[in-house]
N, C-alpha and C positions, 0 to 999 in steps of 0.2 A: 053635731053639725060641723065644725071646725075640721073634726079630724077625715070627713068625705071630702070637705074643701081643697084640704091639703092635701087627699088624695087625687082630687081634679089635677088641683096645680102641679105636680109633679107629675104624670101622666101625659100634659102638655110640655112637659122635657123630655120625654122619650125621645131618640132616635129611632123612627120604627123602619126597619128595611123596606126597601123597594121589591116591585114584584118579582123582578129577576133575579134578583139575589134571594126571594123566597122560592123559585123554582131551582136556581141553583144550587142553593142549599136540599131541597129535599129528594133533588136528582145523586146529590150527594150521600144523602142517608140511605134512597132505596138500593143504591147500587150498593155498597158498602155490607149492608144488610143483604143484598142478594150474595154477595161475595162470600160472607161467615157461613150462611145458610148452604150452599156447596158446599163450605170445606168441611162443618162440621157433619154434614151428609157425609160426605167421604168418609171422614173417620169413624163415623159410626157405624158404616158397610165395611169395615176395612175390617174392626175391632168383631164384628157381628161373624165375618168369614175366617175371622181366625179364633174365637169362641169355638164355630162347628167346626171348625177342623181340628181343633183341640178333644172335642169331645167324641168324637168319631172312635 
């Protein structure tokens, strides 16, 4: 019991962010993450058209 206590009581010292800072934060991560996802698209059409033009 002690040790759920002390996990209450510490819990109540979180700083938990606010909501805009949680929309800004995961407008941050989707875009970022949309970003990788192109580039790594690209490169793998890139690597893919020069495979078949290798093997041609």
């Amino acid at each position: 019991m002690k040790f759920l206590s002390s996990v209450v009581d510490e819990m109540h010292k979180v700083t938990w962010p606010t909501l805009s800072q949680n929309i800004r934060d995961t407008a941050i991560v989707l875009t970022t993450s949309l970003i990788f996802a192109l580039l790594f698209g690209a490169a793998d059409w890139v690597f893919e058209q020069g495979i078949t033009w290798l093997s041609k």
